[in-house]
C-alpha positions as CSV (number, residue, x, y, z in Angstrom):
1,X,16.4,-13.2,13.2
2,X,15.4,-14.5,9.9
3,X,13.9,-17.5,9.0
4,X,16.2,-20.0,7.6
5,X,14.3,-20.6,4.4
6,X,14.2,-16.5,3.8
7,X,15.2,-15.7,0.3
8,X,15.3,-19.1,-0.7
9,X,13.1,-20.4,-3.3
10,X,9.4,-21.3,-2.6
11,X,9.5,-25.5,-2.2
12,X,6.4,-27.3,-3.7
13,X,4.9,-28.2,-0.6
14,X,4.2,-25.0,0.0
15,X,3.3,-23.9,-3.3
16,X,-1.1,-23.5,-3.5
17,X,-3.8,-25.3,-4.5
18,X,-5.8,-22.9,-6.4
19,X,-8.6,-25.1,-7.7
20,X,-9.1,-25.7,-4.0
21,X,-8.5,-21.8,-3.3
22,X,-11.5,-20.9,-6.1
23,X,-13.6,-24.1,-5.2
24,X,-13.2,-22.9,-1.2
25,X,-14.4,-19.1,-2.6
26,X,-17.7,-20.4,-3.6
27,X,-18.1,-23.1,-1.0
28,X,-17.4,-21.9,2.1
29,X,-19.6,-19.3,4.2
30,X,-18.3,-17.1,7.4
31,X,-19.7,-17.8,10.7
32,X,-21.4,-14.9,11.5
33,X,-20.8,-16.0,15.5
34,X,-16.7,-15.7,14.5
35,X,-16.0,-11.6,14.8
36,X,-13.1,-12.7,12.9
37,X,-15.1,-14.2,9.8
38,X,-17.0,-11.2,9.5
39,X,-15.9,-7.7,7.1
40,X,-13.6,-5.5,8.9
41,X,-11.9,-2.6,6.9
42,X,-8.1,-2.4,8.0
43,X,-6.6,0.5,6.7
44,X,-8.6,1.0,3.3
45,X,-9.9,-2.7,2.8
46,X,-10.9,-6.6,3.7
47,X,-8.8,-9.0,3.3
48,X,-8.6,-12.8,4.0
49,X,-8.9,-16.5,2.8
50,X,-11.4,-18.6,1.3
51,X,-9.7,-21.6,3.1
52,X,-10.9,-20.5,7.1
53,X,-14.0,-18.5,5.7
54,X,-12.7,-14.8,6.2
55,X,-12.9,-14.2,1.9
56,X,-15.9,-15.7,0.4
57,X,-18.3,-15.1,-2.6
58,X,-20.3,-14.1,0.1
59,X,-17.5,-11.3,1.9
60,X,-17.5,-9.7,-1.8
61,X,-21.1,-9.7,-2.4
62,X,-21.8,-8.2,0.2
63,X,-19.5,-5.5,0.4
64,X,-20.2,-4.7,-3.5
65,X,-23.6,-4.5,-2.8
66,X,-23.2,-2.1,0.6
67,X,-20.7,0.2,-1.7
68,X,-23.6,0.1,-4.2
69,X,-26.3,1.1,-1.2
70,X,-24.6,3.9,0.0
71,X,-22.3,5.2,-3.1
72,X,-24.6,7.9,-4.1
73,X,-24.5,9.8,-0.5
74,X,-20.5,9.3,-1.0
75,X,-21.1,11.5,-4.1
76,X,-20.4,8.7,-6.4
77,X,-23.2,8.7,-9.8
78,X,-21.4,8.0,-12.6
79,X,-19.7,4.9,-13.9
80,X,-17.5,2.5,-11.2
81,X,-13.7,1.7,-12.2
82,X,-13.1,-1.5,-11.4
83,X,-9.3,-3.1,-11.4
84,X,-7.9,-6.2,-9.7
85,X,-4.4,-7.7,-9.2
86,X,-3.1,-11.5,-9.8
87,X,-4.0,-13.0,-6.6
88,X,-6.0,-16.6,-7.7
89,X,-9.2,-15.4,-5.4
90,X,-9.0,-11.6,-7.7
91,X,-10.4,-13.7,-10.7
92,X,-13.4,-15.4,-9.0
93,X,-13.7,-11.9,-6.6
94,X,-14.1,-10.1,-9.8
95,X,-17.1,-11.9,-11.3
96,X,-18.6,-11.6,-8.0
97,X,-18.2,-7.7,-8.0
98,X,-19.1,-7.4,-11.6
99,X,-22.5,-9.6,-10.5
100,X,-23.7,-7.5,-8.1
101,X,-22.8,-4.2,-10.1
102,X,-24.8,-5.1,-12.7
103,X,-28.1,-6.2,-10.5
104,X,-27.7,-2.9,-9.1
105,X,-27.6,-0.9,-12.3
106,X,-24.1,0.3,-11.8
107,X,-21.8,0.6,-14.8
108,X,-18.7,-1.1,-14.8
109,X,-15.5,0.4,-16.5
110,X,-13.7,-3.2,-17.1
111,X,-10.5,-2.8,-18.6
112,X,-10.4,-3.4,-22.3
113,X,-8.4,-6.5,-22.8
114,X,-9.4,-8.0,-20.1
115,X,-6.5,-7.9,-18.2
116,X,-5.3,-6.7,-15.1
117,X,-5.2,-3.1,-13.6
118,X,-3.4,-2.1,-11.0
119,X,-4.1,0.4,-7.7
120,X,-2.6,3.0,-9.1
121,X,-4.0,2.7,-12.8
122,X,-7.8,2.7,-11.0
123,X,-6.9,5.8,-9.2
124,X,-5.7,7.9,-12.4
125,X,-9.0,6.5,-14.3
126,X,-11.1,7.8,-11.4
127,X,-9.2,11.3,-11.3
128,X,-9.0,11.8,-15.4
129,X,-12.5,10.8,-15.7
130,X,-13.9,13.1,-13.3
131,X,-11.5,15.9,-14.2
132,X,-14.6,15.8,-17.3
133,X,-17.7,14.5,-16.0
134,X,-20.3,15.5,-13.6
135,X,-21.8,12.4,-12.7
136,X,-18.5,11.6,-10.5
137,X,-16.8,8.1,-11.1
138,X,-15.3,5.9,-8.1
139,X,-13.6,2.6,-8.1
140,X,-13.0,-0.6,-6.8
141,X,-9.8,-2.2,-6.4
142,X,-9.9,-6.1,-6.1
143,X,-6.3,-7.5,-3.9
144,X,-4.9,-8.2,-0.4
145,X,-1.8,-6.4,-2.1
146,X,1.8,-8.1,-0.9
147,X,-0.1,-10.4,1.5
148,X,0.5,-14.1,0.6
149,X,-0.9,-16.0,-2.8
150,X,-3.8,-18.1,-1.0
151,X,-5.3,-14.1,0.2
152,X,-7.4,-12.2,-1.3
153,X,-9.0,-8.2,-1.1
154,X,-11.1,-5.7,-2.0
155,X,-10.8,-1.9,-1.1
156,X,-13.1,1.4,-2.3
157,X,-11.9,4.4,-3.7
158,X,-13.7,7.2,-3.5
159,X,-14.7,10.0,-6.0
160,X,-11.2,11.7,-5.5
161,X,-9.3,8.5,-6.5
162,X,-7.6,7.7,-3.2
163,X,-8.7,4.9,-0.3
164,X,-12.3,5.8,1.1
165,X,-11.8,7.8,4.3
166,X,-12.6,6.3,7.6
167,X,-16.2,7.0,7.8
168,X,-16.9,5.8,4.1
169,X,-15.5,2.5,5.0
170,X,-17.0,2.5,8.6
171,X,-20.2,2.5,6.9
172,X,-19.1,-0.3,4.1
173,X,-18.1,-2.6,6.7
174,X,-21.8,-2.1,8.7
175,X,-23.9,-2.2,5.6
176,X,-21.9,-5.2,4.7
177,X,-22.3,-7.2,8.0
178,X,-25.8,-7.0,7.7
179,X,-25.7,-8.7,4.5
180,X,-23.5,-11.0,5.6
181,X,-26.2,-11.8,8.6
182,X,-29.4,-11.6,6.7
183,X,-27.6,-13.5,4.0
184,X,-26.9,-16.4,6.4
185,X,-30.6,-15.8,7.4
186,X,-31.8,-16.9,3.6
187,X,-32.1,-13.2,2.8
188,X,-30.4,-12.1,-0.5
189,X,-29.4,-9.1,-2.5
190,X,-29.0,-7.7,-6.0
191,X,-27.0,-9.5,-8.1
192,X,-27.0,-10.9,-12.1
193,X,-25.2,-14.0,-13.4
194,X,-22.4,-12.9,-15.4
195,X,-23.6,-14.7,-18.3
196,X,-26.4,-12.3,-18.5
197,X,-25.4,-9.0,-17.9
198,X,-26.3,-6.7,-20.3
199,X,-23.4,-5.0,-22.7
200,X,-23.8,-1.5,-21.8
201,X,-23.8,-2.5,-18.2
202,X,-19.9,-3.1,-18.7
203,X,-17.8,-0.2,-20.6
204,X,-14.4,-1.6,-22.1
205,X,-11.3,1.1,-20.7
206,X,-8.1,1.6,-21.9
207,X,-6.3,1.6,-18.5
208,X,-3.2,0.6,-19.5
209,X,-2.6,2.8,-23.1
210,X,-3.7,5.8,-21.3
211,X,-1.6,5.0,-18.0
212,X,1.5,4.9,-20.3
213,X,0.6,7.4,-22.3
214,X,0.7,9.5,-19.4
215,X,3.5,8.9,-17.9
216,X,5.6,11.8,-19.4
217,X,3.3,14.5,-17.4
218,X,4.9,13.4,-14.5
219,X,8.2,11.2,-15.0
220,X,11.0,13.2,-17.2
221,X,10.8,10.4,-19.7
222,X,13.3,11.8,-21.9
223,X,15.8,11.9,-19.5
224,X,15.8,8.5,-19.1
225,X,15.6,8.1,-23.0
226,X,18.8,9.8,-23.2
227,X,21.3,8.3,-20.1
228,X,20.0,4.8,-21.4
229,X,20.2,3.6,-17.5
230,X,20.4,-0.5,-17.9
231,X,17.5,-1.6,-15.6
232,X,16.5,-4.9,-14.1
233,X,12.2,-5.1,-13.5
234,X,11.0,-7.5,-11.1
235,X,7.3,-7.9,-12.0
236,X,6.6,-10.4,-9.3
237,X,4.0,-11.6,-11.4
238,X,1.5,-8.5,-10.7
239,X,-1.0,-6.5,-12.1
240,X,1.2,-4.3,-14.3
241,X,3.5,-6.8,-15.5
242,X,1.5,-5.8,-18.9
243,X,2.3,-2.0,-18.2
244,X,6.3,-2.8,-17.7
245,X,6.1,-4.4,-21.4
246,X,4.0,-1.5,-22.6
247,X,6.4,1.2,-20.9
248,X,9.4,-0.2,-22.2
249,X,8.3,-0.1,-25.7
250,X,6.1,2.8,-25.7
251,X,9.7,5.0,-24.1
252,X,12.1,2.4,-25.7
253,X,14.1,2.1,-22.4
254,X,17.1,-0.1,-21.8
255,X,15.2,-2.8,-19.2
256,X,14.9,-6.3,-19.0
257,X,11.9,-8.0,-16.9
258,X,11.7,-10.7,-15.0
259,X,8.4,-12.7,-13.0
260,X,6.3,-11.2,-15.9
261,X,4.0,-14.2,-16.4
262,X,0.5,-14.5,-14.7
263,X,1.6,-17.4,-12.0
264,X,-1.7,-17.1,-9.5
265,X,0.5,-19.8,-7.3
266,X,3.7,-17.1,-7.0
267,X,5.5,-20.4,-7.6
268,X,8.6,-18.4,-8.2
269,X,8.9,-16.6,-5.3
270,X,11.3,-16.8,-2.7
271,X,10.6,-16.9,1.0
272,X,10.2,-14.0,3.2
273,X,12.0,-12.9,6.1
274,X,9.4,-15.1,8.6
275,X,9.5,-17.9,6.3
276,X,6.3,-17.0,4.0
277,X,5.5,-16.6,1.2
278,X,5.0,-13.3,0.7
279,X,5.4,-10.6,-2.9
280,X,6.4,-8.0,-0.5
281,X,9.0,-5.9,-3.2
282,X,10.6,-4.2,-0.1
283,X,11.7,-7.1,1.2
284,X,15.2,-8.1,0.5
285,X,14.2,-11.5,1.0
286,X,11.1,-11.7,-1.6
287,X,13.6,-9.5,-4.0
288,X,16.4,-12.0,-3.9
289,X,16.1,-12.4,-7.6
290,X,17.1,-9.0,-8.4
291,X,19.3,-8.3,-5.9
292,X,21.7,-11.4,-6.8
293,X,21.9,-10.0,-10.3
294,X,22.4,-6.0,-9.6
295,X,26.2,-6.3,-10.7
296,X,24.9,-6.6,-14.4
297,X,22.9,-3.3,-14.1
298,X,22.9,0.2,-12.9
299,X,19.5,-0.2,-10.8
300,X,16.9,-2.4,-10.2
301,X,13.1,-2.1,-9.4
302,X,9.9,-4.1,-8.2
303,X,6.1,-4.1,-7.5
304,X,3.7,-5.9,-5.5
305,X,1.2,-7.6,-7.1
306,X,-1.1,-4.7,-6.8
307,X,1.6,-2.1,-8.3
308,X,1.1,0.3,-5.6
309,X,4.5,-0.6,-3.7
310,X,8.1,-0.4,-4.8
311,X,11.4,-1.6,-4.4
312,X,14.9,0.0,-5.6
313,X,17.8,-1.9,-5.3
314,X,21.6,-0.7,-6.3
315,X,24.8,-2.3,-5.9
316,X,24.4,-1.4,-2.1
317,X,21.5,-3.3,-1.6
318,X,18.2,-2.6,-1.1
319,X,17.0,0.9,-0.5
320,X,15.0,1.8,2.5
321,X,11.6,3.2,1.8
322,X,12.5,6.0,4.5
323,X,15.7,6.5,3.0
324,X,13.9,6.5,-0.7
325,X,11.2,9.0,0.2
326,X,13.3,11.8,1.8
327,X,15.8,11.4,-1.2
328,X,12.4,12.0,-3.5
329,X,11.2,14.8,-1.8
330,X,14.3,16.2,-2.3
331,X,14.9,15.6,-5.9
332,X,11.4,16.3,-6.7
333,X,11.5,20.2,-4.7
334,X,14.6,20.5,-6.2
335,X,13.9,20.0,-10.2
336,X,9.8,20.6,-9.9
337,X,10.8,24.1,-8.1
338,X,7.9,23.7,-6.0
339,X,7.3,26.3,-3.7
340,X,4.2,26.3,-2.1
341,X,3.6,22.7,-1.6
342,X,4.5,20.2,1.6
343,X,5.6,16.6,2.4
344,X,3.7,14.1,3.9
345,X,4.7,11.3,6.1
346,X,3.1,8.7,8.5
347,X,3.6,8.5,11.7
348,X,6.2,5.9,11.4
349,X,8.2,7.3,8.6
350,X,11.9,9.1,9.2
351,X,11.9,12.1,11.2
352,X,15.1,12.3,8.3
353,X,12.3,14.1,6.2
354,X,11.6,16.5,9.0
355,X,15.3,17.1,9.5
356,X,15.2,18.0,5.8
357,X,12.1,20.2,5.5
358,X,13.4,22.2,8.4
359,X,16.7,22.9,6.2
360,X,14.2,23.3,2.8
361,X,11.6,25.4,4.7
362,X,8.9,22.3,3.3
363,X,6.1,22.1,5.6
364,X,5.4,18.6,7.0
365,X,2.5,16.7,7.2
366,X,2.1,13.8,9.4
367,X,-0.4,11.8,9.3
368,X,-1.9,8.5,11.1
369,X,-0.7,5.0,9.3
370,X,-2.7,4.7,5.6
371,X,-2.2,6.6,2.7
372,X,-6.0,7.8,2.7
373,X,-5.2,10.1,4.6
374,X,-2.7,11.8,2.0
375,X,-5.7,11.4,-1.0
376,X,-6.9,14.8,-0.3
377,X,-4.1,16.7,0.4
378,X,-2.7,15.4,-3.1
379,X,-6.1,15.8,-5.1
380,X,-5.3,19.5,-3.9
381,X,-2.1,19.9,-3.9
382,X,-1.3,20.8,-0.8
383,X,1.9,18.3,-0.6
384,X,4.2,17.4,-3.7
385,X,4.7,13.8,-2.4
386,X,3.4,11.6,0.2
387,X,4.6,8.3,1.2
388,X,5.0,5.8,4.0
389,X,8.0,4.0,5.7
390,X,6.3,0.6,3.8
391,X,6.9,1.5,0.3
392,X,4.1,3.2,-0.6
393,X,3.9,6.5,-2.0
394,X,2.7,8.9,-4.4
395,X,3.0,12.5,-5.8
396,X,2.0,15.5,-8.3
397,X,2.9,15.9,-11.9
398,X,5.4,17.9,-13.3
399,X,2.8,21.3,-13.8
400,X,1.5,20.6,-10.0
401,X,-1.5,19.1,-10.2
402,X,-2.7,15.6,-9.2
403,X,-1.8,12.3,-10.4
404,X,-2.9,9.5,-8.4
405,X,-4.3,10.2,-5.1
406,X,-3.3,6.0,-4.0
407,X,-0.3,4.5,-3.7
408,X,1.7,4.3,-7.5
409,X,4.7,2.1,-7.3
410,X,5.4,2.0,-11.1
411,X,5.6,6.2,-10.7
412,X,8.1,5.3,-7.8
413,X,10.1,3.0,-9.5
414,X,10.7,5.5,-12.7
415,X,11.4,8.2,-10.7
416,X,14.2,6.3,-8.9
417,X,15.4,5.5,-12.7
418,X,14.8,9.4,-13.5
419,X,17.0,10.4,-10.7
420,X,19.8,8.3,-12.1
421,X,19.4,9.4,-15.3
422,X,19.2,13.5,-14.3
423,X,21.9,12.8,-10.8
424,X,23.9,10.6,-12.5
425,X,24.1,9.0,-9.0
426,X,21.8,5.8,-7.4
427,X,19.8,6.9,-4.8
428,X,21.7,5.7,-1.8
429,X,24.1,8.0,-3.0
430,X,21.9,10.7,-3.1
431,X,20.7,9.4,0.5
432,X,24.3,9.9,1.6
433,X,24.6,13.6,1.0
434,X,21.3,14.6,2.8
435,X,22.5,12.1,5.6
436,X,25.9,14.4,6.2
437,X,23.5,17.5,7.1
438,X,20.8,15.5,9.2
439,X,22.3,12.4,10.6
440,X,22.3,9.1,10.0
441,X,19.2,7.2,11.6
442,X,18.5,3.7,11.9
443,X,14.8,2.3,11.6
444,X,13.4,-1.1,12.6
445,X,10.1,-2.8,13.8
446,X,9.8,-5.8,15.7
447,X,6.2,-7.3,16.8
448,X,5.2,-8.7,20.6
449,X,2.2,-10.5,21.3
450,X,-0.4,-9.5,23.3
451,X,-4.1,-10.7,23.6
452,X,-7.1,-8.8,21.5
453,X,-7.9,-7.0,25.1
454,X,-4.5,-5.4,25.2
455,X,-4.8,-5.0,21.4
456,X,-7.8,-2.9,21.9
457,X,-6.6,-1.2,24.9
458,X,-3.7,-0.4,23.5
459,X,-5.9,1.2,20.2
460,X,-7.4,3.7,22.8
461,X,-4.2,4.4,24.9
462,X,-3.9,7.4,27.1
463,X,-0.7,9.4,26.9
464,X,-0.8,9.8,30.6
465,X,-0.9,5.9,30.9
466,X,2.9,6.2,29.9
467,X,4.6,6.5,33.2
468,X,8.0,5.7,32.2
469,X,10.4,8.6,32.2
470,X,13.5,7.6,30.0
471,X,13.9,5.4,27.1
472,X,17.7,3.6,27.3
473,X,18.4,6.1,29.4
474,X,17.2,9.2,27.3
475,X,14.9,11.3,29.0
476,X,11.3,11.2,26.9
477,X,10.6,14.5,25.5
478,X,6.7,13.9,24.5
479,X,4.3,11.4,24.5
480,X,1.2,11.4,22.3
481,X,-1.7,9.2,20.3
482,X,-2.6,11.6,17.8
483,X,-1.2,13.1,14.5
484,X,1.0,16.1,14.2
485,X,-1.4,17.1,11.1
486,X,-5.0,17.1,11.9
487,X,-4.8,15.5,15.9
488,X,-6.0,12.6,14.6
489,X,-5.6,9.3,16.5
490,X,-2.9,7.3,15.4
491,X,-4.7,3.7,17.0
492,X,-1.7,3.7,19.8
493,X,1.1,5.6,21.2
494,X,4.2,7.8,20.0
495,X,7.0,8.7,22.5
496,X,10.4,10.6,21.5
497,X,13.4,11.7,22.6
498,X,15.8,13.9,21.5
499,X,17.7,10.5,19.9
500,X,15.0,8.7,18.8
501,X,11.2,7.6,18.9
502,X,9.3,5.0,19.0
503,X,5.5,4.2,17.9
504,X,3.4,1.2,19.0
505,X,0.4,0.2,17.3
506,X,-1.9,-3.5,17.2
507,X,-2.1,-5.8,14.5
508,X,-5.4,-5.6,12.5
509,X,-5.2,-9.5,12.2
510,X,-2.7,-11.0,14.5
511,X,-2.9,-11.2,18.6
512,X,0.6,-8.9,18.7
513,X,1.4,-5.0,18.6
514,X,3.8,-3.6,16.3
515,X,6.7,-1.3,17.9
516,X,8.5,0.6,15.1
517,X,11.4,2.4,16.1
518,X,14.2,4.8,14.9
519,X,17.2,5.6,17.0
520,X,20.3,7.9,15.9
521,X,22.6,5.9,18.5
522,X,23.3,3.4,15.5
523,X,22.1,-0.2,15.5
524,X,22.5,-0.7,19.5
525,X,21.0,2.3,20.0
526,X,18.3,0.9,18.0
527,X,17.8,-2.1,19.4
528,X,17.7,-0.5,23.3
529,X,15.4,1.3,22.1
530,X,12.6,-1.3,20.5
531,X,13.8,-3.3,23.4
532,X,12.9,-0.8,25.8
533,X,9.8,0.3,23.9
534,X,8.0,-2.8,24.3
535,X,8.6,-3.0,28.0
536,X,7.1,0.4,28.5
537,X,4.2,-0.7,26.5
538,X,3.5,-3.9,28.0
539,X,3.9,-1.9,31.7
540,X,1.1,0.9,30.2
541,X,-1.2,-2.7,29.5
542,X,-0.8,-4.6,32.2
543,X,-1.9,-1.5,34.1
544,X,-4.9,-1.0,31.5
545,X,-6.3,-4.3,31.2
C-alpha cells in the first residue's frame, strides 16, 4: 500500500540541508569497528551518507586511491574518464577523486564546461577513446543514482566501458578498507590539493557535443525529425539535463523539459511510493509531474539523476520496464534486421521476453541482477540489447557494434520516441500485440524483513533447502541459485512453475529480502504467489539459521 504522501510534493521539512550535507562530508569519519561504515560494493558501487558516516572524504579517497593501486593489472594505462551526477555530496566527492588522481599521476578527462556527465556519457568516452588508443582509458562515475538527495556514490568502469566485474570491485573494496583502517591509524595516501594540481594533469572533454553528436549512429533521428512526436522531458534535475537542451536543438525536435535546473535539494520532487524522497523516473509516484500532464502530448520520458534509467509514460500510464524491454527487443530485431545477435535479461526480468525469443528464434541471456554482467556481451556483440526489470538498459548501434556497455537512459528514452515516430503507435500498444501471442503477465516485488544472518544465509541458499512442493497450489517445476547464462550465482533462490516464478534475494543495505514475482493468473494470482513465496523462504531460513 502506498504511502499517503506518495506523489505529492516534497514538504520543506523534509527538504536537505546541504551545507550540513558537504560540511558532514569533510567532517565526519567511519568507524572502522561499524561493518556497516566501512566500503562495500553493491552491485557496481558504494553508496551512502555523510550524515551517519557511510560517505565521507575519507570513503572516496580511499577507494580513488585503491582504483589507482590496482588499475594497471585491470589493464587500465591511459587517461581516467571521470563524470558525476547532481547529488549535493557529487560536487565535494568530485574534488576528492580529482585530489587523489592527481597525487597519483593519473590523468583526468574532466568534462569541458565543467558540467555534469552522466553514466552513460562516461561509458561512450571510455569505448570511443579506446576504439583509438593503446594505452586503454577507464572511468569513474561519481552518484548513488535514484537513491535519495542526502546520498551519495561512486562506481568504476572498467576498460570496456561497463561496471567493473565482480572481482575488480572485490579487490576495490579490500584495497579500500585498508585505507580506510590505516587511515584512521594516522597513515595517509597520495593525494594533491585541488588548488595545485598541475594543468596537464586534467584534460578538458567534450562529453556532451560528442554524446549528441552521436546519437544518429544508433537512434533513427530523422524519423523522429519527420513525425514531429510532441514530447514532455522530465529531467529530474540530473546529469543530462544539459544533454536534453543540447539534443533538442542539435535534432530540432518538438519537446518541452521540465526539472532542468541544477536543484542539489530535489526540492521539486514528489514523494515516492514509501514516502521518500526518491528521483526514481520509474516510479509513477516520483513522475507524477509528467504523468498529470500526458493529455497535452503524445509521450513522455525521464532520467534519474545519473541518466542511466528511464521512464515512458503514454496516456495509459506509465510503462513497465518489463513491458518496455521486450517491446524494444522486438522493434529493434525487427528494423536493425539483426540476425546473429541475442537478448539479455536479469534474473528478475519478464520471462515475456523468453516467450518472445522462442517465437523470434533470439537466443536469451540471463544473467544474475547488475548490468555488469551484460558489459561484455555488448562490447562484443553478442546481444543487440540488454536490460533489467528496474529501467536500466542498453543496446548496439544501428551497424552492430557497441555503444555503451552501462546503463543509457537518454538512448532508452529516444528510442521509445523513435518507435512512435516509425510505429505510429505508443509503446503499450506495441506491448499489446506481443502480449496476444505470449500472455499477459503480471510482475511485482514486495520486501520482508529478516536479520543480516538470514540475509546472508539466504545469499548462499541451497536449492535442496527448498522443500516446498507447490506454489498456490502449482506444482514447482525447478528450483535454482544460479544463472541460466553462465551458472553464475544469483545471491538467492529462483523457483518456477509453469504459471509463474518467483526470485528472492537480500537487501545490500536494509535487514529485509526482496521477493520479486511474476504470475500469469492475473493480479490474485500474483499476489498468492509473492504471498506464498515469502513463506517458503522464511520456512528454507528458519531451517538454515
Amino acid at each position: 500500500m502506498a504511502h499517503k504522501l506518495a506523489g505529492t510534493p516534497v514538504q520543506e521539512q523534509d527538504i536537505i540541508d546541504v551545507q550540513t550535507l558537504v560540511d558532514a562530508y569533510f567532517d565526519n569519519a567511519p568507524d572502522i569497528t561499524d561493518p556497516t561504515q566501512l566500503v562495500s560494493f553493491g552491485t557496481s558501487g558504494h553508496r551512502g551518507t555523510s550524515l551517519n558516516g557511510t560517505f565521507t572524504d575519507l570513503h572516496v579517497a580511499a577507494i580513488t586511491q585503491a582504483i589507482c593501486d590496482g588499475r594497471g593489472q585491470f589493464g587500465a594505462t591511459g587517461p581516467l574518464f571521470v563524470g558525476q551526477d547532481t547529488h549535493a555530496l557529487s560536487q565535494p566527492a568530485l574534488v576528492t577523486v580529482l585530489e587523489v588522481l592527481a597525487g597519483n599521476g593519473v590523468t583526468a578527462m574532466v568534462d569541458a564546461d565543467m558540467d555534469f556527465v552522466p553514466t552513460p556519457s562516461v561509458s561512450r568516452a571510455i569505448i570511443r577513446y579506446n576504439e583509438s588508443h593503446d594505452h586503454k582509458a577507464d572511468g569513474i562515475v561519481i552518484t548513488p543514482s535514484h537513491n535519495p538527495p542526502d546520498n551519495g556514490g561512486i562506481k568504476y568502469n572498467a576498460t570496456n566501458g561497463g561496471p567493473a566485474d565482480t572481482l575488480i570491485t572485490k579487490w576495490i573494496e579490500t584495497r579500500a578498507n585498508e585505507y580506510v583502517r590505516a587511515y584512521c591509524e594516522l597513515e595517509g595516501f597520495k593525494r594533491i590539493s585541488i588548488d595545485n594540481i598541475e594543468p596537464d594533469q586534467q584534460i578538458p572533454y567534450d562529453y556532451k557535443g560528442l554524446y549528441v553528436e552521436e546519437l544518429s549512429s544508433i537512434i533513427n533521428m530523422e524519423a523522429i525529425q519527420s513525425a514531429k512526436p510532441k514530447v514532455l522531458v522530465n529531467a529530474l534535475g540530473g546529469s543530462g539535463l544539459g544533454y536534453w537542451r543540447a539534443i533538442k536543438e542539435r535534432y530540432n525536435l518538438n519537446m518541452d523539459i521540465i526539472n532542468d535546473e541544477y536543484d542539489p535539494t530535489f526540492s521539486f520532487m514528489t514523494y515516492d511510493h514509501d514516502g521518500k524522497v526518491r528521483m526514481d523516473c520509474s516510479s509513477e509516484y516520483a513522475m507524477a509531474d509528467v504523468i498529470k500532464q500526458i493529455g497535452n502530448y503524445d509521450l513522455a520520458v525521464g532520467n534519474d539523476p545519473d541518466y542511466d534509467r528511464y521512464g515512458i509514460v503514454s496516456a495509459y500510464g506509465l510503462t513497465s520496464p518489463n513491458a518496455f524491454l521486450v517491446t524494444a527487443a522486438d522493434y529493434l530485431f525487427t528494423t536493425r534486421g539483426w540476425t546473429d545477435k541475442g537478448v539479455g535479461k536479469t534474473v528478475v526480468c519478464t520471462t515475456m521476453i523468453d516467450k518472445w525469443a522462442a517465437i523470434k528464434d533470439v537466443p536469451v541471456y540471463e544473467v544474475p541482477v547488475g548490468f555488469k554482467y551484460f558489459s561484455s556481451l555488448l562490447f562484443d556483440g553478442e546481444i543487440g540489447i540488454g536490460g533489467e526489470e528496474s529501467a536500466g538498459a542498453s543496446f548496439l548501434k544501428k551497424d552492430g557494434t557497441v555503444w555503451t556497455t552501462d546503463k543509457d537512459g537518454m538512448v532508452m528514452a529516444l528510442l521509445a520516441m523513435e518507435m512512435y515516430a516509425v510505429m505510429g503507435a505508443t509503446v503499450d500498444r506495441l506491448y499489446n500485440n506481443i502480449v496476444e501471442g505470449c500472455g499477459d503477465p503480471r510482475f511485482g516485488r514486495i520486501d520482508a524483513a529478516c536479520t543480516k544472518a538470514a540475509k546472508a544465509k539466504l545469499k548462499q541458499l541451497n536449492a535442496s533447502s527448498i522443500t516446498a512442493t507447490e506454489v498456490d497450489g502449482d506444482t514447482i517445476t525447478n528450483v535454482r541459485t544460479t544463472s541460466l547464462y553462465n551458472d553464475m550465482p544469483i545471491d538467492g533462490v529462483r523457483v518456477e512453475t509453469e504459471t509463474g516464478w518467483f526470485v528472492a534475494r537480500p537487501s545490500g543495505t536494509e535487514d529485509l529480502y526482496k521477493i520479486y514475482g511474476e504470475s500469469y493468473k492475473g493480479d490474485k494470482g500474483l499476489i498468492a504467489l509473492l504471498t506464498a513465496g515469502e513463506e517458503i523462504v522464511t520456512a528454507a531460513l528458519s531451517d538454515e539459521v
